[in-house]
Structures are given as structure tokens and as C-alpha cells.
C-alpha positions in Angstrom: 90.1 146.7 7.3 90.9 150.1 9.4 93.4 149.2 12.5 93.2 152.3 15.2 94.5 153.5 17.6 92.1 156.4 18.8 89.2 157.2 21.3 85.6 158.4 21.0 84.7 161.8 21.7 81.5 163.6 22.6 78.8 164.8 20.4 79.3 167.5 18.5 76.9 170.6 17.2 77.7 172.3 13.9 76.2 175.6 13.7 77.7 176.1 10.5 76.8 174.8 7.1 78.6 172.2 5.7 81.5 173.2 3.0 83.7 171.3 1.1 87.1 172.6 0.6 89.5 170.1 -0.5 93.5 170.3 -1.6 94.4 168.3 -3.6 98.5 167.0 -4.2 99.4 164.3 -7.0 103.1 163.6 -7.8 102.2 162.2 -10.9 104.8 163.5 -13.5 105.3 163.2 -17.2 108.9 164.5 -17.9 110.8 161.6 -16.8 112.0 159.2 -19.0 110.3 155.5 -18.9 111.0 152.7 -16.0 113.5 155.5 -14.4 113.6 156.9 -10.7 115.3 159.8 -9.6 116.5 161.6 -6.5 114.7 163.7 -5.1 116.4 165.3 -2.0 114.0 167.1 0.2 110.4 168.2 -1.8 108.9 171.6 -0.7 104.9 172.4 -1.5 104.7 175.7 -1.3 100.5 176.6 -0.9 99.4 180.2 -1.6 95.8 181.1 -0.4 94.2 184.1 -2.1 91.3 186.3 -0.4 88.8 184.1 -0.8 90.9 180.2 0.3 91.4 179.7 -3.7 94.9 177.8 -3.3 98.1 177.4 -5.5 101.2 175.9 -5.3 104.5 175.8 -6.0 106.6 172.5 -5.8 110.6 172.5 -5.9 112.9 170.1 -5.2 116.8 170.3 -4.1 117.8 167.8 -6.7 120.6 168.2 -9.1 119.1 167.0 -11.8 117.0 169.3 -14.2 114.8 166.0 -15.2 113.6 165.5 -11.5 112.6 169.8 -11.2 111.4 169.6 -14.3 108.8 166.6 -13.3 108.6 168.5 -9.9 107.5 172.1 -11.5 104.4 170.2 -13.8 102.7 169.8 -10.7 103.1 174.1 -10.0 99.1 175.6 -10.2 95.3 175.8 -8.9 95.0 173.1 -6.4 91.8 173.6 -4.7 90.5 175.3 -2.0 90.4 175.7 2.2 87.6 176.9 4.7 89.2 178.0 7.0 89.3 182.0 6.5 91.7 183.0 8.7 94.4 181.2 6.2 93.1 183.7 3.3 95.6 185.8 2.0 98.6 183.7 3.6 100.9 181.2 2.7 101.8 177.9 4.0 104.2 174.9 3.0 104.6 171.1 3.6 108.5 169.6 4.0 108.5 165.9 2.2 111.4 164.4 3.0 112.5 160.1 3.1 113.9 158.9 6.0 116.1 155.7 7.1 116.8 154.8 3.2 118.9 156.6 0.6 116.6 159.7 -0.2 113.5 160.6 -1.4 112.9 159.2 -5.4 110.1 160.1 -7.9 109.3 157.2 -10.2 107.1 157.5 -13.4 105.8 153.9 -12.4 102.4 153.5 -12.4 101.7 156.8 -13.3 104.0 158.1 -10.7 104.7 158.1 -6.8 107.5 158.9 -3.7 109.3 156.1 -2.4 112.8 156.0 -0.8 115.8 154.4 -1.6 116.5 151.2 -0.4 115.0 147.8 -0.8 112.8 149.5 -4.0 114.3 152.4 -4.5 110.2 153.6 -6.1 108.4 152.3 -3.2 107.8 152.9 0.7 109.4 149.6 2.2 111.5 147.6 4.5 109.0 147.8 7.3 110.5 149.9 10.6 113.0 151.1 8.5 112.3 153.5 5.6 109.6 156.2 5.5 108.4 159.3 4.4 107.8 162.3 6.8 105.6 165.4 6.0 106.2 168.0 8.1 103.7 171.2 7.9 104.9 174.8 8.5 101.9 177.2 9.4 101.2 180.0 11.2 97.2 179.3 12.2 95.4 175.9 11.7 96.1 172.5 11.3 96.5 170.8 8.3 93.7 167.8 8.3 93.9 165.3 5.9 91.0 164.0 3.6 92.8 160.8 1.6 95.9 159.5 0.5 96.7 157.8 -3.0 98.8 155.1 -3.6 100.5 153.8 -6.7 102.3 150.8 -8.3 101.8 148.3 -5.2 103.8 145.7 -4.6 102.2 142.4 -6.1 104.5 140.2 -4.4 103.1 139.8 -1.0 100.1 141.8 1.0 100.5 145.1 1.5 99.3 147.8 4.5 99.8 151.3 4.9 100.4 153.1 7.9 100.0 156.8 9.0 100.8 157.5 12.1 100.8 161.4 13.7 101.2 163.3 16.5 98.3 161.4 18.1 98.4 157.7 16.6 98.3 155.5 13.9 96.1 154.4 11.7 96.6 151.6 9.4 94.6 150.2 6.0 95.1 147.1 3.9 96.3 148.3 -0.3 94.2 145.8 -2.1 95.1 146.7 -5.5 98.6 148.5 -7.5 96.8 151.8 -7.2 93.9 153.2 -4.6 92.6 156.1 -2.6 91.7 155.5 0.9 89.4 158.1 2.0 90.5 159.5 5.5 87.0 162.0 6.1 86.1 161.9 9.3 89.4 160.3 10.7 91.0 163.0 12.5 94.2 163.1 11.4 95.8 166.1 11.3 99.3 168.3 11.6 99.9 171.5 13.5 103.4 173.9 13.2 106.3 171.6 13.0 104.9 168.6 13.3 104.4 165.4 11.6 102.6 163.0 9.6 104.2 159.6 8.7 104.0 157.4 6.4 105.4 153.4 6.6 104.6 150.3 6.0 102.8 148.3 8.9 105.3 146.9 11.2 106.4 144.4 11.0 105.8 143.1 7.6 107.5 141.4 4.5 110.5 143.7 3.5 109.1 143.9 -0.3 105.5 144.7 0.8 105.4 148.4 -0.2 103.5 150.7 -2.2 104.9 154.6 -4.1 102.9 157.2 -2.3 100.9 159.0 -5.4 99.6 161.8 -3.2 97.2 163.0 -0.7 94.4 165.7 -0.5 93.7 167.6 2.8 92.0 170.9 4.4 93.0 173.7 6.9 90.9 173.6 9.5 90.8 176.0 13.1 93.3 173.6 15.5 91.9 175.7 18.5 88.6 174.5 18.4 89.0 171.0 20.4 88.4 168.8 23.2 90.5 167.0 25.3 92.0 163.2 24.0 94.3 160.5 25.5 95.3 158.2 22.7 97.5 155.0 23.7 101.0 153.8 22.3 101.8 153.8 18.7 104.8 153.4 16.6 107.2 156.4 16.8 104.5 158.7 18.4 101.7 158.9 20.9 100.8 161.7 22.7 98.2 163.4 25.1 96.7 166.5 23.9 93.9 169.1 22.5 92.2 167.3 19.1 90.0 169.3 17.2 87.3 168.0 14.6 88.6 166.7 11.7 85.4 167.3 9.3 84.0 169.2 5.9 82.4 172.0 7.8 83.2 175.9 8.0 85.0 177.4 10.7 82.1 178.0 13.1 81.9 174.4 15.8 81.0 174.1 19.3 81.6 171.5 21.3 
């Protein structure tokens, strides 16, 4: 069950055809040895768009050990695509980093997955206290995010994710060890420098977590918007300019 924090917005007319451009990021990996996690220090995507929103990317990672770049560099290639056309021929690049735990780990369990150090060193735990932060880098657009994957659940007690950006939070229930939630429609999305979160709901049960097995998302024109007041929400809640958040080309009119 969705928990939101978020208001309703006028109709909308799409003179433009509906696309579907979709990036997609898995930290799966298949270097490291079994039942192992590693340190990551900060993870950088690295997204090149070619003439025609074809994207690649390029993954590194500051840690100092060759296993964890190694695991890192499998995920290097063709990612999908973007609409948004006036990203073609440019580059762009998400910062992961953990926060409030001992760093940012990649674990091979359950196929693979972030967490942060600390209560599970593999998983996103300790409620209000550990998470993991994407920050975007961009010169045009916003980065709008389609889904997010989780991995190796806890089993011990129930578990809920939270995202929570520059204009809310929103937060679903992980029934199983592994699962996609499917964020179309959703509106949430990063500009320059900022933000997307993700945590545990809060408060919870310390070992409630889940290793975050990657997301997919879309660039889409951040100037095209309409005016939003969103209330309170944990770490951030703001007033501003929200544009649509859907599978369609560049063309929208409010």
C-alpha cells in the first residue's frame, strides 16, 4: 500500500505521441566471491547520450579494492534510452553515496544490491539512521524515475521502503526478498544537485531492511511544470515548479 505525501494537479494535454524511453541501472555483480560484502566508497554512473538518446554508462568506484571495481566495471555498457532531445549528444552522471553508517557496500546476496554499513552491513537499515543518497549532476532536465528494485529483504520482520525528494516522500510495503515497484506516473524526480533518498520508513524495526538492486529512470524537460505545495516529509519538503513525470516526448502543455 502507497503512503504519499503529494497533491493533485490539473489536467493535462499531450500533443505529443507517447514514447518509451527507459534507463535502466542494476548493481547486480558476478566477480565477488560468495556471502562477501565490500566497500564501496562513493559510486559514480557516468551516462553518455549519443545523437539520437541511445545511452551508455560508465560505473567506477573509489574503493581500494580491485574485487569491488572489478564487480563495479561489469555493469559499464548500453543501458537504454531518453526522450528528451535536448540531452542528445551530452553527458550526465548520478553520485551514490551511503550515509549515517560506515559506507556504501556491494553484496553478491541475492543476486546483488547497495546497503551501508552498520546494523547489516548488505542492507538499507536502522530506520532514521542509515541511507543512501543519489544525487544527479545535469546541465538540462530532470532525472524522473520509472521503478526501483530491491533485493535480499529482510525476512525477520516487515519491511517498507521510503523515497523521499526534493518534494516528498513516498513510501511502499517490500512483500517479498526481491521486487520492482513501478514508480510511472509518480512524479518523482531530481534536478542539478539535488537529491533522491532512499531509507527505511521511520520509525521501524532496526533489522527491517532491504539491499537496493537498482532503479530505472528517464530525462525528461524540468521546465515544463505547474505550480505544487507539498506538506512535511522526512528530511525534505519544499514548495516549487513540478513538471510531469510521464512516458511521453518532449512536446506538453499544460
Amino acid at each position: 500500500m502507497y503512503k504519499e505525501i503529494r497533491s493533485s494537479f490539473g489536467a493535462v494535454l499531450v500533443t505529443a505521441s507517447l514514447v518509451s524511453a527507459e534507463v535502466s541501472v542494476n548493481f547486480i555483480n558476478s566477480t565477488l566471491a560468495p556471502n562477501t560484502t565490500n566497500h564501496l566508497d562513493m559510486l559514480i554512473l557516468w551516462f553518455s547520450v549519443d545523437k539520437t538518446g541511445n545511452v551508455t554508462m560508465d560505473a567506477s568506484s573509489s574503493s581500494g579494492e580491485q574485487i569491488v571495481r572489478d564487480a563495479v566495471d561489469a555493469w559499464d555498457g548500453p543501458v537504454g534510452t531518453v526522450s528528451y532531445s535536448k540531452v542528445f549528444n551530452t553527458t550526465f552522471l548520478l553520485e551514490v553515496n551511503g550515509v549515517g553508517g560506515s559506507g556504501l557496500k556491494l553484496t553478491n546476496h541475492g543476486g546483488g544490491g547497495l546497503g551501508v554499513g552498520g546494523q547489516s552491513a548488505w542492507r538499507i537499515d536502522s530506520p532514521g539512521f542509515e541511507f543512501i543518497d543519489v544525487m544527479a549532476s545535469l546541465n538540462t532536465g530532470k532525472v524522473c524515475f520509472r521503478s526501483v528494485k530491491w533485493n535480499y529483504r529482510a525476512a525477520e520482520a516487515p519491511v517498507s521502503m521510503t523515497l523521499t525528494g526534493p518534494l516528498g516522500s513516498l513510501t511502499n510495503n517490500c512483500p517479498s526478498l526481491a521486487g520492482t515497484w513501478d514508480l510511472s506516473g509518480r512524479e518523482l524526480m531530481i534536478a542539478n544537485n539535488e537529491i533522491l533518498r532512499f531509507s527505511n520508513v521511520f520509525p521501524g524495526n532496526p533489522i527491517s531492511g532491504y539491499a537496493l538492486a537498482g532503479f530505472s529512470f528517464d530525462i525528461i524537460d524540468g521546465s515544463l511544470s505547474t505550480p505544487l505545495t507539498v506538506g512535511s516529509a522526512p528530511d525534505s519538503a519544499v514548495s516549487e515548479r513540478r513538471p510531469l513525470c510521464r512516458k511521453t516526448a518532449d512536446a506538453i502543455r499544460f
